[in-house]
C-alpha positions in Angstrom: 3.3 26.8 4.3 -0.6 25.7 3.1 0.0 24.9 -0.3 -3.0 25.4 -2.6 -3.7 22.2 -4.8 -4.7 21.1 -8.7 -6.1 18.5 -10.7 -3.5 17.6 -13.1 -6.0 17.0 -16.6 -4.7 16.4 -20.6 -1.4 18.4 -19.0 -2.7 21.0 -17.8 -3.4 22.2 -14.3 -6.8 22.3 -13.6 -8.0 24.8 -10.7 -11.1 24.8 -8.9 -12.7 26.3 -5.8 -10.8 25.1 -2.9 -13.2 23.4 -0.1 -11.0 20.5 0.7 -7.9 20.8 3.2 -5.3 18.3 4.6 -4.2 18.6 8.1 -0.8 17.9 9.7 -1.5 15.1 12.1 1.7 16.3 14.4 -0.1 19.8 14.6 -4.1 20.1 14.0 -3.8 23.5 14.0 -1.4 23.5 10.6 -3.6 23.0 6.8 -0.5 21.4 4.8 -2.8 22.0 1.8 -6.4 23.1 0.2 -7.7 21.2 -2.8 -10.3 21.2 -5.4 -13.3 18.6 -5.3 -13.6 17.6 -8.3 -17.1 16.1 -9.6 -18.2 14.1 -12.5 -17.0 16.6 -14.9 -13.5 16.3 -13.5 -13.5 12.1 -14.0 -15.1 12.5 -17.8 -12.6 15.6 -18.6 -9.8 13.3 -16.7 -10.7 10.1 -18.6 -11.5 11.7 -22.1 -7.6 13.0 -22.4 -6.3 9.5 -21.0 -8.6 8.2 -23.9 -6.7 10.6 -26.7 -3.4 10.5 -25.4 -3.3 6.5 -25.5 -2.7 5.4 -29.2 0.1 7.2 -29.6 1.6 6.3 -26.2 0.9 2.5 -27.0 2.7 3.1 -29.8 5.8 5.3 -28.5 9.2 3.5 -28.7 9.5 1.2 -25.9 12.5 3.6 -25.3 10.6 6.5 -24.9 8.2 5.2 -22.0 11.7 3.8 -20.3 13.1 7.4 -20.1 10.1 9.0 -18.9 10.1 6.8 -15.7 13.9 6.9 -15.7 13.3 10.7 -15.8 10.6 10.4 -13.3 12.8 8.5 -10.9 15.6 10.9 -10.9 13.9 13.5 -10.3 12.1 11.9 -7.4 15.7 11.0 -6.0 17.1 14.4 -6.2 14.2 16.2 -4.0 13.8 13.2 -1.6 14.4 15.3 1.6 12.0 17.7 0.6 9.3 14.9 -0.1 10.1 13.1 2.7 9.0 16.4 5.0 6.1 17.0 3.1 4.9 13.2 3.6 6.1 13.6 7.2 4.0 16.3 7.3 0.6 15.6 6.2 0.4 11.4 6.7 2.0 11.5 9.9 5.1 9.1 9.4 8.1 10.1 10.9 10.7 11.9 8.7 13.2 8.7 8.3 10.0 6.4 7.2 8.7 9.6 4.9 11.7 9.7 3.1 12.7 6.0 2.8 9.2 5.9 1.1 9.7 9.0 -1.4 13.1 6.7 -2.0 11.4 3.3 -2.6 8.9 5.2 -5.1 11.9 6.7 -7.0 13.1 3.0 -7.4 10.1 1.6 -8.8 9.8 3.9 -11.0 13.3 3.1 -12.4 13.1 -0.5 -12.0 10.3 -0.5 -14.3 11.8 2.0 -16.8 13.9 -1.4 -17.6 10.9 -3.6 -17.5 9.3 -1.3 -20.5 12.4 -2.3 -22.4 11.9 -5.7 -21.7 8.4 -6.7 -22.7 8.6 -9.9 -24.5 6.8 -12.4 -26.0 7.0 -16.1 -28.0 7.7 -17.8 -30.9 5.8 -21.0 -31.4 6.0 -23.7 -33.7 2.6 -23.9 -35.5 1.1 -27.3 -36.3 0.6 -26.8 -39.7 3.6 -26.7 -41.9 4.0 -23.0 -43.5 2.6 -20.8 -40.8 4.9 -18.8 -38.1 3.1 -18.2 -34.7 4.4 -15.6 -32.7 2.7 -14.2 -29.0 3.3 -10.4 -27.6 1.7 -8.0 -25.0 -0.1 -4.9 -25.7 -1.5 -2.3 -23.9 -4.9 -2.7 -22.1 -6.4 1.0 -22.2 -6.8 3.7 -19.9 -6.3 2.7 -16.1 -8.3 4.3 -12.9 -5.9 3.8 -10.0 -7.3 4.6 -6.9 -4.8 4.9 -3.8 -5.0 5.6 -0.1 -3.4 7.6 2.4 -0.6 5.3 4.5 2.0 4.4 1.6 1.1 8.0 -0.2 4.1 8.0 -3.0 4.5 4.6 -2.6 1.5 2.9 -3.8 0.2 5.3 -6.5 3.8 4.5 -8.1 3.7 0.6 -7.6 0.5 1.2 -9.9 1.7 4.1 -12.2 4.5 2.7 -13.2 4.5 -0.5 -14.4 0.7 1.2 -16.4 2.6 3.6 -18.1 5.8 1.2 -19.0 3.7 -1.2 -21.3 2.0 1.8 -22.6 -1.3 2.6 -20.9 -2.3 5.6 -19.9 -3.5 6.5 -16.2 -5.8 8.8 -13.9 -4.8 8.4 -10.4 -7.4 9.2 -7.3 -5.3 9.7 -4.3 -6.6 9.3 -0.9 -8.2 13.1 0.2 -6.0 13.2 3.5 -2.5 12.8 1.6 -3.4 15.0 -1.4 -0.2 17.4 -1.9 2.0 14.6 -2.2 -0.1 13.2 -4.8 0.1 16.1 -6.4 3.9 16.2 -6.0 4.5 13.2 -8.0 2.0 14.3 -10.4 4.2 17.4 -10.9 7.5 15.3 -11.1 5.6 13.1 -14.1 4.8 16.1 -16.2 8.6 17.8 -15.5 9.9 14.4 -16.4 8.0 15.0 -20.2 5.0 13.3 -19.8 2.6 14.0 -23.0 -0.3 15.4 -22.0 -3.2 13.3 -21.1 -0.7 10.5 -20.4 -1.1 10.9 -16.8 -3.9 12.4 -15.1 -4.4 13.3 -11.4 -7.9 14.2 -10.2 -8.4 15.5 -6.2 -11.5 14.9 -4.2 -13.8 12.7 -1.9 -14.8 8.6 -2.0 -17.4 10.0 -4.9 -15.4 9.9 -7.6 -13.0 7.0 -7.2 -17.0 5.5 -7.9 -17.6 7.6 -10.6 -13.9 6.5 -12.3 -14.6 2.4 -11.8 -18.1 3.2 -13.4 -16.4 5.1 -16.6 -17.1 3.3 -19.5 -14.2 4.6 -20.6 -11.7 2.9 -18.3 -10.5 -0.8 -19.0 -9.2 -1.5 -15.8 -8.7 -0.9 -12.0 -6.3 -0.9 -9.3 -8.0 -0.3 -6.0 -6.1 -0.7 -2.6 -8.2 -0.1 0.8 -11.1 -1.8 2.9 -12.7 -5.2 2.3 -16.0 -3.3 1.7 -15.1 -0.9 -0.6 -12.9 -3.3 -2.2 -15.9 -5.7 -3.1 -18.3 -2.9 -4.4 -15.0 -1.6 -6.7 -15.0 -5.5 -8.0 -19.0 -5.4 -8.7 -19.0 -2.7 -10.6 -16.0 -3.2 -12.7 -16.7 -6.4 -13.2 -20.1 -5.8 -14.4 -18.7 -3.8 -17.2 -16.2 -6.2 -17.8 -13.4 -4.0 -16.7 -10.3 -5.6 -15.7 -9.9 -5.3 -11.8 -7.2 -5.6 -8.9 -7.6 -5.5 -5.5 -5.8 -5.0 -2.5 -7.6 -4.8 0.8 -5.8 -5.1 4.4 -4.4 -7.5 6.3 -4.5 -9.2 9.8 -1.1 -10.8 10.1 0.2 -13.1 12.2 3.2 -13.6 13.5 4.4 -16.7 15.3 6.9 -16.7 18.0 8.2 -20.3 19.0 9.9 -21.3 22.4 12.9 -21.5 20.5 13.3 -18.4 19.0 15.9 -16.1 20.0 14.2 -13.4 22.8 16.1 -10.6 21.6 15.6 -11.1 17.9 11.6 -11.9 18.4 10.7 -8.7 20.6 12.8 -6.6 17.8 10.9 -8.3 14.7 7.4 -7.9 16.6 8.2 -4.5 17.6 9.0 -3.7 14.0 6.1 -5.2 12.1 3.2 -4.2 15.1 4.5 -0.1 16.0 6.6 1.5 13.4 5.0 3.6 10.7 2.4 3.9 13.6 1.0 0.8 12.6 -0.7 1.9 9.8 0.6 -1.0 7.3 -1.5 -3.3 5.8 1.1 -6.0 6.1 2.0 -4.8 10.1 1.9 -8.3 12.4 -1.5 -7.1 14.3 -1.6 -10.5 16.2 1.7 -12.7 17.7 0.7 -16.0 18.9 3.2 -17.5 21.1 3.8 -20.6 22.4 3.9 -20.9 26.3 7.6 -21.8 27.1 8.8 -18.3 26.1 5.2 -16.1 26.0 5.6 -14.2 29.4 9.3 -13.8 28.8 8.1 -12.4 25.2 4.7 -10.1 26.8 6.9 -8.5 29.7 10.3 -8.1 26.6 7.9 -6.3 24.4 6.3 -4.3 26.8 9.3 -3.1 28.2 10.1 -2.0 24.3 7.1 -0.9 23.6 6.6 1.4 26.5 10.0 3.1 25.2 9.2 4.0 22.2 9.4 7.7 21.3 5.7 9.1 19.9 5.9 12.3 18.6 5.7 14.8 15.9 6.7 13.4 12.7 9.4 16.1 11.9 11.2 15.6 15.2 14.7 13.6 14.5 14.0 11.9 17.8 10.3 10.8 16.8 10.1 6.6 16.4 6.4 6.2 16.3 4.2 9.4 15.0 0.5 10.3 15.4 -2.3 8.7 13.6 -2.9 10.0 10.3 -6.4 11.3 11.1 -8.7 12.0 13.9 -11.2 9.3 12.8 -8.5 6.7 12.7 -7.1 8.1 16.1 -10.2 7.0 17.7 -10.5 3.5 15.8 -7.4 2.6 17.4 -8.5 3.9 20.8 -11.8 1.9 20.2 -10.1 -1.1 19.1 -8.0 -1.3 22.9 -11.3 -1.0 24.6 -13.4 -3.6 23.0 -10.1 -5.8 23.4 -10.2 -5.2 27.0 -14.0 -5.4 27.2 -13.6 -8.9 25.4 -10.9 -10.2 28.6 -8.2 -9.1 26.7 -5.1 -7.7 29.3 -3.8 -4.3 28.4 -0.2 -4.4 29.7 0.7 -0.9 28.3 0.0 2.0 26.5 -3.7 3.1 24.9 -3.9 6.2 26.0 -4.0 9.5 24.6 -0.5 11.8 24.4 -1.0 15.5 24.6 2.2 16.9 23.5 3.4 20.4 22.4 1.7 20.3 19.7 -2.0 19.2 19.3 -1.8 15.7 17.2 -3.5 12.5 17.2 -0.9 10.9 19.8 -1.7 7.1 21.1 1.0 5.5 23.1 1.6 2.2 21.3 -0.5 -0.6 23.2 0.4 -4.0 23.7 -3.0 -6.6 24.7 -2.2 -9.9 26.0 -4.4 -12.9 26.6 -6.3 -12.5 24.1 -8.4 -15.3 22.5 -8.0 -16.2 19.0 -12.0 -15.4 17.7 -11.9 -11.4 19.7 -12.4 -9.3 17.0 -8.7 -7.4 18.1 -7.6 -10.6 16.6 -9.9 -10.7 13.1 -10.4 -6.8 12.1 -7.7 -4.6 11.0 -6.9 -2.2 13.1 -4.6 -0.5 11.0 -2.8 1.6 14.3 0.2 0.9 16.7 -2.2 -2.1 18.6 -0.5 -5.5 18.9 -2.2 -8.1 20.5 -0.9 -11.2 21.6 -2.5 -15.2 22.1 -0.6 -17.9 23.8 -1.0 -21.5 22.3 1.0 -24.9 23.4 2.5 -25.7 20.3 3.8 -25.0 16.3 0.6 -27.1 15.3 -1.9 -24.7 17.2 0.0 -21.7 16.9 -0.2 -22.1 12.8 -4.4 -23.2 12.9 -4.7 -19.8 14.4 -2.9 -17.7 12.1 -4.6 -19.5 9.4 -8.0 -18.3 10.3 -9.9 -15.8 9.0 -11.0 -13.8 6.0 -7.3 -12.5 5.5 -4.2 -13.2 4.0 -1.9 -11.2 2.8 1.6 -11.7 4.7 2.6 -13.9 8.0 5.9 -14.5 9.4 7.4 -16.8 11.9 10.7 -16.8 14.4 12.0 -19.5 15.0 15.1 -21.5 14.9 13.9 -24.8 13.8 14.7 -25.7 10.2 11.6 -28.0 10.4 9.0 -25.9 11.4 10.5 -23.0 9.6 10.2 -25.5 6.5 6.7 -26.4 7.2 5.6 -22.9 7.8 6.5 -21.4 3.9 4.5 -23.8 2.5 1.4 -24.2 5.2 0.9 -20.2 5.8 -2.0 -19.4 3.8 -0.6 -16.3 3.2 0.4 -14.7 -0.4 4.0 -13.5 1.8 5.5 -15.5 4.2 8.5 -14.3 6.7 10.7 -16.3 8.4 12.6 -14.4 11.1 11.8 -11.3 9.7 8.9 -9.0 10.5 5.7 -9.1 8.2 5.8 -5.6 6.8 9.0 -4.6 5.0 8.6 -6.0 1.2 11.4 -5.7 -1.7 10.0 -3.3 -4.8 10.9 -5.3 -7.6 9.0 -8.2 -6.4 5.3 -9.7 -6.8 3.0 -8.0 -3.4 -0.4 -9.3 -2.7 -2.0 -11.5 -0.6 -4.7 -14.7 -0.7 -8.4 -14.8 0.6 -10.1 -11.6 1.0 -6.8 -9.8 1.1 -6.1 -9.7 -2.6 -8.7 -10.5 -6.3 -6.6 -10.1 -9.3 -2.9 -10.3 -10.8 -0.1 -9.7 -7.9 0.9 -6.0 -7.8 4.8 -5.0 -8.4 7.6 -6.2 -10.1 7.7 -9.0 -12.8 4.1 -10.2 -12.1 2.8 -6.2 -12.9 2.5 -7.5 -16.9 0.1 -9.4 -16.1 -2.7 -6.7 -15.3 -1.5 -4.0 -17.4 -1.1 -5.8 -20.4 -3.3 -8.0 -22.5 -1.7 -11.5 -24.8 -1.7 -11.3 -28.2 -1.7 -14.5 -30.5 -0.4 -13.4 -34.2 -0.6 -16.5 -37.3 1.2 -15.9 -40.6 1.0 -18.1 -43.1 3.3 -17.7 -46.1 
């Protein structure tokens, strides 16, 4: 069942010597695939047939582009189950969130096969008498888009998209533990009828997403992962003058008032804090709850918690799987120590699962008594750890989740009108969610956070022009 891998490149699939493997997290012992590393030559082979294959993409028929990624999400659509498994399989989700995903990619894709029919622009009224102004949007170039492993089909077609649609042409870097569903899609894009060159898919380490945002050749990125990798992506694009887009993590919070409804509270923290194993950059890390219900809410959530179903990610009974990797398997083991180390309560789970099958098992952990500043509160975690603060009151509970260096989504349950007001416009957060849990976004709508969360245009949906195409202003005098 190892597949063996390709760089996609002007069309073509480009082979190499296979020294790079993905592992199923459910079952170290399984390789789900073995890829090429590409190298420099890969990124300037890569980039060079973006470069030729983008004027006369630019210049396609809107119509064309739209039935491409119409194409695209069909076919996505049709071999969801199969997708799903293979996404179950090597990133570690369970089979229901792997396929939901392979679903929500499909979408995008056909949302924004209408939004490439629907590019637009003005006509203005000139100040002089006898000349017609008029604006419109144009292509930008060739796009790097560099994607990581926890929303695998997901994320590179949030960004592939809505690039290809106004007529740009794109070389994606996938994350190296979620390769073969990278390459999946890539397939998919070339079945659909993609000219060559239009789409390009390169496999390998950290190395050449570095060698792609220094390409003189590409006009713009779209980079999602760390803080620090983030930042030297920005520097270096930047420098060139490349247009840039970041989105780096989260640390949400999520408040639970005394007035909240119990049942509806544990469900929407259990949600946002375990499923998908945690590993969402909009999951609610951190609940800060007010006193009058917080030992009802701790003792509810553990309870839940502690039931919760780990296991392998292809088992119809599995709620939470294994950490993607063995290096983020022990981050999130690391992370419950130095919360406990700090005076922070473990009231369940941390530990290590051993199971049938060797995987990167953690029982989901819930910290209480935590204090705001412990770095379980401030550093992503990016694993089934929740940690929980107790506060007196609305006004303290919203200074806390306002702290920080990030802010990309926070939510709130409550069933005051007032404070539920208050909190959409004083979260300093670029999503807010009332009674709802923090992860779990629409597709067709703007994503993307404030502070060191986010730098650039908002990703998805009607705000995605904005990055992947650049205003033209056009005067014609008679």
């Amino acid at each position: 069942m190892t597949q063996s891998l390709t760089h996609f490149i002007g069309g073509e699939a480009v082979s190499g010597e296979l020294t790079g493997a993905s592992t199923n997290p459910s079952n170290t012992d399984e390789i789900v695939a073995r890829y090429p590393q590409g190298g420099q030559a890969e990124v300037d082979a890569a980039v060079d047939a973006a470069r030729s294959a983008l004027p006369a993409w630019a210049d396609a028929s809107p119509e064309v582009r739209s039935d491409l990624l119409d194409r695209t999400g069909a076919l996505i659509m049709e071999r969801a189950k199969d997708l799903g498994r293979l996404l179950a399989r090597e990133e570690g989700k369970t089979l229901a969130e792997g396929t939901g995903e392979v679903m929500r990619a499909a979408r995008i894709f056909k949302y924004f096969a209408g939004e490439a029919l629907r590019r637009h622009g003005q006509a203005l009224e000139s100040t002089r008498p006898g000349i017609d102004v008029t604006t419109h949007r144009e292509a930008v170039g060739v796009f790097a888009l560099i994607t990581p492993w926890n929303f695998p089909i997901a994320i590179p077609a949030w960004k592939a998209a809505p690039a290809l649609a106004f007529g740009n042409t794109v070389v994606l870097k996938p994350a190296s533990p979620t390769p073969a569903i990278a390459h999946a899609l890539a397939a998919i894009i070339h079945e659909a009828g993609a000219p060559a060159g239009v789409f390009n898919l390169i496999l390998g380490e950290g190395r050449m997403g570095s060698a792609l945002v220094d390409h003189a050749d590409v006009a713009g990125v779209s980079f999602t992962g760390s803080q620090g990798v983030g930042a030297r992506v920005a520097e270096a694009a930047v420098k060139r003058q490349a247009r840039v887009q970041l989105e780096m993590g989260g640390k949400n919070p999520l408040i639970v008032l005394d007035d909240a409804d119990l049942d509806k509270a544990v469900g929407i923290a259990l949600d946002g804090g375990f499923f998908q194993t945690g590993q969402r950059c909009t999951a609610s890390s951190r609940v800060i709850v007010t006193e009058g219900i917080h030992d009802r809410f701790v003792a509810a959530l553990a309870e839940r918690a502690k039931a919760l179903k780990v296991g392998d990610a292809l088992a119809s009974d599995t709620q939470v799987g294994p950490a993607v990797s063995q290096g983020q398997f022990e981050q999130n083991r690391s992370y419950v120590e130095i919360a406990t180390g700090e005076g922070g309560r473990l009231v369940t789970g941390g530990d290590a699962l051993k199971l049938a099958t060797p995987g990167y098992y953690m029982a989901p952990a819930l910290v209480a008594d935590t204090a705001p500043d412990m770095r379980i509160n401030v550093e992503e975690v990016f694993g089934p750890v929740v940690s929980t603060v107790r506060v007196k009151n609305y006004e303290e509970a919203l200074e806390i989740a306002n702290r920080g260096d990030f802010g990309l989504s926070a939510g709130i349950v409550t069933n005051s009108l007032i404070h539920a007001r208050h909190f959409r416009r004083a979260a300093k957060a670029g999503m807010v969610m009332v009674n709802l849990p923090t992860a779990g976004v629409d597709y067709h709508v703007p994503f993307g956070g404030t502070r060191k969360s986010s730098y650039g245009a908002r990703e998805q949906g009607f705000a995605a022009v904005e990055f992947y195409t650049q205003m033209k202003t056009v005067y014609v005098g008679g």
